[in-house]
TORBA-267848 format. One record per atom (N, C-alpha, C): x, y, z. Coordinates in steps of 0.001 Angstrom, whole numbers, padded with zeros to 6 digits, always signed. Atoms other than C-alpha are relative to their C-alpha. Layout:
N
XYZ;...
This chain:
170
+000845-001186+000000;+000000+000000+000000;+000888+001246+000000;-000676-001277-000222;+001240+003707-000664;-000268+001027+000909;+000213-000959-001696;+001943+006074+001839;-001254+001120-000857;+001094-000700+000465;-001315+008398+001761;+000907+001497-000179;-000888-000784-000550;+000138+011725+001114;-000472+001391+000640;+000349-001299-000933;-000420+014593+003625;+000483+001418-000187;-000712-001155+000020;-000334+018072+003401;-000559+000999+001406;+000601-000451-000702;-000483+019919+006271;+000146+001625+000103;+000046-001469-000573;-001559+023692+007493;+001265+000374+000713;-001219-000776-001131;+001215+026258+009226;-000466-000567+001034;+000078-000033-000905;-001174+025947+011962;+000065-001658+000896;-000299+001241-000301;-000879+022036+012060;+001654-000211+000898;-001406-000071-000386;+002774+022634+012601;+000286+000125+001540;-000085-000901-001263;+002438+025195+015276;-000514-000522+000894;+000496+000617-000809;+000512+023518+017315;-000125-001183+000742;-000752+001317-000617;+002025+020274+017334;+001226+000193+000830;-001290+000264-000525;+004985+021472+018682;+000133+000748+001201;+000125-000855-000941;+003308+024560+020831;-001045+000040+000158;+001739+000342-000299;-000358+023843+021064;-000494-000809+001384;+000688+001189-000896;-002339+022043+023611;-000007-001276+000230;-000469+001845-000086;-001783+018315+024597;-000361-000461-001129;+000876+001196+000864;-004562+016996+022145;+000385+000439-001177;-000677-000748+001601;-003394+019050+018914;+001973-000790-000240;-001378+001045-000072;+000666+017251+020112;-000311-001032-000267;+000190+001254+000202;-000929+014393+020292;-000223-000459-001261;+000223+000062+001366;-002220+014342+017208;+001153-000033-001389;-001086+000204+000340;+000985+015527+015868;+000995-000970-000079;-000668+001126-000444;+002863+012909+017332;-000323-001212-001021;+000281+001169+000796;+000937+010575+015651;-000010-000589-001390;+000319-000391+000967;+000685+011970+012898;+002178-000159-000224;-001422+000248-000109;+004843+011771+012924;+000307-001446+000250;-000089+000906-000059;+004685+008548+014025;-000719-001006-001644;+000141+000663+001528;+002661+007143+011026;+000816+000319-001483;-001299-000500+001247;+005383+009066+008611;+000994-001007+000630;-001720+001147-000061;+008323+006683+010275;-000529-001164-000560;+000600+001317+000570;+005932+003532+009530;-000261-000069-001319;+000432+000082+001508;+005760+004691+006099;-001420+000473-000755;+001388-000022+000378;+001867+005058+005933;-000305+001668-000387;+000043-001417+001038;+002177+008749+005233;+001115+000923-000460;-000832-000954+000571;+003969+011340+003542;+000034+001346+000261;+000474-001471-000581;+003721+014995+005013;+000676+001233-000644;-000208-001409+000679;+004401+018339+002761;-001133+001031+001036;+000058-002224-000737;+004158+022190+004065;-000129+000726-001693;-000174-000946+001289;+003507+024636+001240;+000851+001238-000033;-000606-000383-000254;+005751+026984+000620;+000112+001831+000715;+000764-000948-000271;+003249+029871+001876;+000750-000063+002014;-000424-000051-001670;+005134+028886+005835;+000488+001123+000374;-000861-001767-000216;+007107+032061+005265;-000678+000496+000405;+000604-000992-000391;+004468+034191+004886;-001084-000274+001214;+000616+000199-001481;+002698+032385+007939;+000258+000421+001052;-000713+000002-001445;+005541+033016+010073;+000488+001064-000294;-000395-001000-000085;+005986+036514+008834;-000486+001156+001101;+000271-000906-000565;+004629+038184+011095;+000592-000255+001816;-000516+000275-001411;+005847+036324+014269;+001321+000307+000962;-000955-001071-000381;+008252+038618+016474;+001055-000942+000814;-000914+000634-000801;+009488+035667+018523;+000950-001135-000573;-000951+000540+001106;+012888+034417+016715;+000422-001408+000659;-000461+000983-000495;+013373+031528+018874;-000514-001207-000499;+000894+000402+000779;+009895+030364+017993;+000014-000239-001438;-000527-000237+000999;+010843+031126+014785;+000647-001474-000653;-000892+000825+000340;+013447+029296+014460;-000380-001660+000200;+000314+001182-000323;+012151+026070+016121;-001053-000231-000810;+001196+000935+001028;+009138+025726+013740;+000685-000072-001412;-000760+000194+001401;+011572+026466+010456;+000976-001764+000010;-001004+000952-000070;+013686+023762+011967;-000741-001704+000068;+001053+001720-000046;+010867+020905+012471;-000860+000050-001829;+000538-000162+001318;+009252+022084+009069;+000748-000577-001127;-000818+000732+000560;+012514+021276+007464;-000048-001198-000053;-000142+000824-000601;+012028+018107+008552;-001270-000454-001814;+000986+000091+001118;+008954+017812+005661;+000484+000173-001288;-000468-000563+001527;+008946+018271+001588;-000718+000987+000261;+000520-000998+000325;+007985+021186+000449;-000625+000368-001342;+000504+000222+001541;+005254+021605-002406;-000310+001745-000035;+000053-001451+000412;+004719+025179-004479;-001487+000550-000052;+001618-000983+000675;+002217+027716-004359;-000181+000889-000883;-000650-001281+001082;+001245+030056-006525;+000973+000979-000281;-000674-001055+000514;+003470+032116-007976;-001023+001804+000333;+000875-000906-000305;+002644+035937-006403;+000753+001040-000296;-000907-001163-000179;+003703+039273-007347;+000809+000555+001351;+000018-000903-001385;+005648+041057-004098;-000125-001337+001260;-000051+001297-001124;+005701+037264-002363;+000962-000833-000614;-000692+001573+000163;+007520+034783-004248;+001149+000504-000814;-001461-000594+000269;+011296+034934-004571;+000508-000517-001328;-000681+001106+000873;+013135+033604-007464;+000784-000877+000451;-000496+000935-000181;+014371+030469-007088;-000760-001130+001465;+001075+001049-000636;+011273+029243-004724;-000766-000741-000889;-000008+001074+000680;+009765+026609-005529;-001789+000167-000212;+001266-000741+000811;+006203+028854-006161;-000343-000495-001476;+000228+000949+001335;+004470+027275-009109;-001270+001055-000987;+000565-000714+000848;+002851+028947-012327;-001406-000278+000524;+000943+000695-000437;-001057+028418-011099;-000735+000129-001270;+001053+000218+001186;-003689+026885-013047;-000996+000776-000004;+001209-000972+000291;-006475+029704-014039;-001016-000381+000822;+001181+000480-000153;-009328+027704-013679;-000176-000308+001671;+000092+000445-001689;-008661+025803-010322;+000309+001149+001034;+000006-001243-001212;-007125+029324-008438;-000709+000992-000057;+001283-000712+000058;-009968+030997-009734;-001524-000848+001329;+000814+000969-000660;-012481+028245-008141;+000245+000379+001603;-000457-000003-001472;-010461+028171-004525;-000184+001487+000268;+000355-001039-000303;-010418+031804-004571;-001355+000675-000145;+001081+000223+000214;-014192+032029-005548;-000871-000348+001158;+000377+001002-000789;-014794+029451-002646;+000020+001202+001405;-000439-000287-000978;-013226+031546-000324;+000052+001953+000157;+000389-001595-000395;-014403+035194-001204;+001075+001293-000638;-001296-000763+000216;-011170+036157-002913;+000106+000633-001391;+000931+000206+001714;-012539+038084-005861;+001120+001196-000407;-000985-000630+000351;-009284+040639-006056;+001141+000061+000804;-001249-000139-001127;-006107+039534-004361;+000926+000762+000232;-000610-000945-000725;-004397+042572-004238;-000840+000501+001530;+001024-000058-000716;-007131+043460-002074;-000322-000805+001097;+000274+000955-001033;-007496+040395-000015;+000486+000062+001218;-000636+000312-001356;-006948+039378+003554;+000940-000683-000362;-001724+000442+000316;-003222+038222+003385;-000362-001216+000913;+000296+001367-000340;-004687+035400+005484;-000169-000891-000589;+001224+000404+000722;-007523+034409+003482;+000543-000483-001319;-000538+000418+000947;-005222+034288+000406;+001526-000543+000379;-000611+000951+000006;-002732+032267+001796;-000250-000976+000220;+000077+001463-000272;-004741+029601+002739;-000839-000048-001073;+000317+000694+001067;-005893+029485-000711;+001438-000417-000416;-001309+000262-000012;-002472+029487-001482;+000391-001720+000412;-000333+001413-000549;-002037+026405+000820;-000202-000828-000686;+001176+001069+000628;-004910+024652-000803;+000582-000094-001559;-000273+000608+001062;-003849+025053-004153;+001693-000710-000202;-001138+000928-000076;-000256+023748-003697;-000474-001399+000048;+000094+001215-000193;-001829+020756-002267;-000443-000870-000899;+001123-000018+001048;-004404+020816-005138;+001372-000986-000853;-000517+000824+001465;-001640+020671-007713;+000874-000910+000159;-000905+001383-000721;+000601+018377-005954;-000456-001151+000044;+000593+001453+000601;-002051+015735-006464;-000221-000260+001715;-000106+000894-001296;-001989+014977-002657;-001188-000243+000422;+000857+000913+000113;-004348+012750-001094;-001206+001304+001486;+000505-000251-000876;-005304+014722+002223;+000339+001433+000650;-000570-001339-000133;-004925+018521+003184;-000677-000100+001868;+000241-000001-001716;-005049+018774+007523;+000055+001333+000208;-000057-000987-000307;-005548+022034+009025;-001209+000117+001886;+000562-000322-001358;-007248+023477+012650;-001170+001301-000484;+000656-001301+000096;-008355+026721+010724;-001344-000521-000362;+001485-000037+000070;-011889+026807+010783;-000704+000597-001100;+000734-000678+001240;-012848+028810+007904;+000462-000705-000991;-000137+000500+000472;-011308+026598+006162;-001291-001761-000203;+000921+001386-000371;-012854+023197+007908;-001702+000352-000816;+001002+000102+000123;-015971+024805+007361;-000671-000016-001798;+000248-000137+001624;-015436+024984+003477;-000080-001577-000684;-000289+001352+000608;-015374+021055+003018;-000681-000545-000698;+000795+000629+001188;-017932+020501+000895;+000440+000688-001079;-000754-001435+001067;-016927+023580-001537;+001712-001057-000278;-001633+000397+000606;-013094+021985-001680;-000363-001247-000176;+000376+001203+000584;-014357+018300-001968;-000380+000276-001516;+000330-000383+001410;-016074+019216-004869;+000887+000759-001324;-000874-000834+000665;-013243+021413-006192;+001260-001241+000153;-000796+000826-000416;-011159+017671-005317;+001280+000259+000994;-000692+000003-001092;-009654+018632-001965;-000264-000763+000981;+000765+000688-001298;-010535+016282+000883;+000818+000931+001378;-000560-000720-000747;-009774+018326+003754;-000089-000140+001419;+000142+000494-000624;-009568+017240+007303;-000093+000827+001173;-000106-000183-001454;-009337+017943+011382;+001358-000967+000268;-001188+001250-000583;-005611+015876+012338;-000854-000385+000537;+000500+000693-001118;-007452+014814+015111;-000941-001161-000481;+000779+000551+000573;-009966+013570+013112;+000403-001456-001314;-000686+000993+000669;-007642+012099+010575;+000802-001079+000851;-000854+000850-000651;-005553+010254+013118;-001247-000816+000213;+001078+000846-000860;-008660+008521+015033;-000587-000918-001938;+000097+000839+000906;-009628+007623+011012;+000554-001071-000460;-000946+000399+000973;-006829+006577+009828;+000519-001470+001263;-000119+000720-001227;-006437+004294+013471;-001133-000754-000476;+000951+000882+000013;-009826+002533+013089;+000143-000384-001766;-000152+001006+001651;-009066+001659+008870;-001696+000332-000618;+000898-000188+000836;-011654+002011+006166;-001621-001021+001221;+000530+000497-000470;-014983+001291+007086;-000780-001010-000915;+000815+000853+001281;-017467-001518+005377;-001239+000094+000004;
């Protein structure tokens, strides 16, 4: 069987490593099924601008340094965001029209710099083909029918671990 492959949220990160027990836990496990092989875990390359704003360099440093630890798949390509020689990817019209559509994003100069990075996220994962996108953010969670349909399956860790523990059902 192939490893499923995972992409997870900044805030998946953050929270595994500085979050609340049950969000570690999750993490953990979620780390633990990557040594057994059963998954594969990518970051998009939108972590920068996640962790641009965060003043504490220690912090900093300790989530760049566990992140490393992951692949890294591309997001759109952005004016005034993406450097040369990142690994930002030309985006497909149609599909970053759709996600941004989904999500309210009808002129991204304009946008919440949030709001259009976690389309951002989403379409990395999109074009990366990957099997399962994890996140905590809620405005997101609450879009899961909208990104199913747009072929995102999009999860809760918590939710994916306890799945992915009990096996398909019949």
């Amino acid at each position: 069987m192939a490893a499923l492959q995972v992409t997870i949220d900044t805030n998946v990160l953050i929270d595994g490593l500085d979050g609340v027990s049950e969000k570690r836990a999750a993490f953990d496990a979620l780390l633990s099924l990557r040594r057994e092989g059963k998954v594969e875990i990518a970051l998009s390359t939108r972590l920068e601008q996640d962790k641009s704003n965060d003043s504490d360099v220690d912090r900093v440093r300790r989530h760049y340094e566990a992140a490393a630890s992951f692949d890294v798949i591309g997001a759109p390509a952005r004016i005034e965001v993406s450097r040369i020689g990142s690994r930002d990817v030309i985006a497909d019209g149609e599909q970053a029209n759709r996600l941004a559509k989904l999500f309210g994003v009808e002129k991204p100069a304009t946008a919440n710099k949030h709001t259009l990075w976690d389309v951002d996220h989403l379409y990395a994962h999109w074009s990366d083909r990957r099997n399962v996108f994890l996140t905590y953010d809620r405005p997101i969670l609450n879009k899961r029918g909208g990104l199913k349909d747009a072929g995102i399956v999009v999860m809760d860790p918590r939710e994916f671990i306890a799945q992915f523990m009990i096996g398909p059902q019949a």
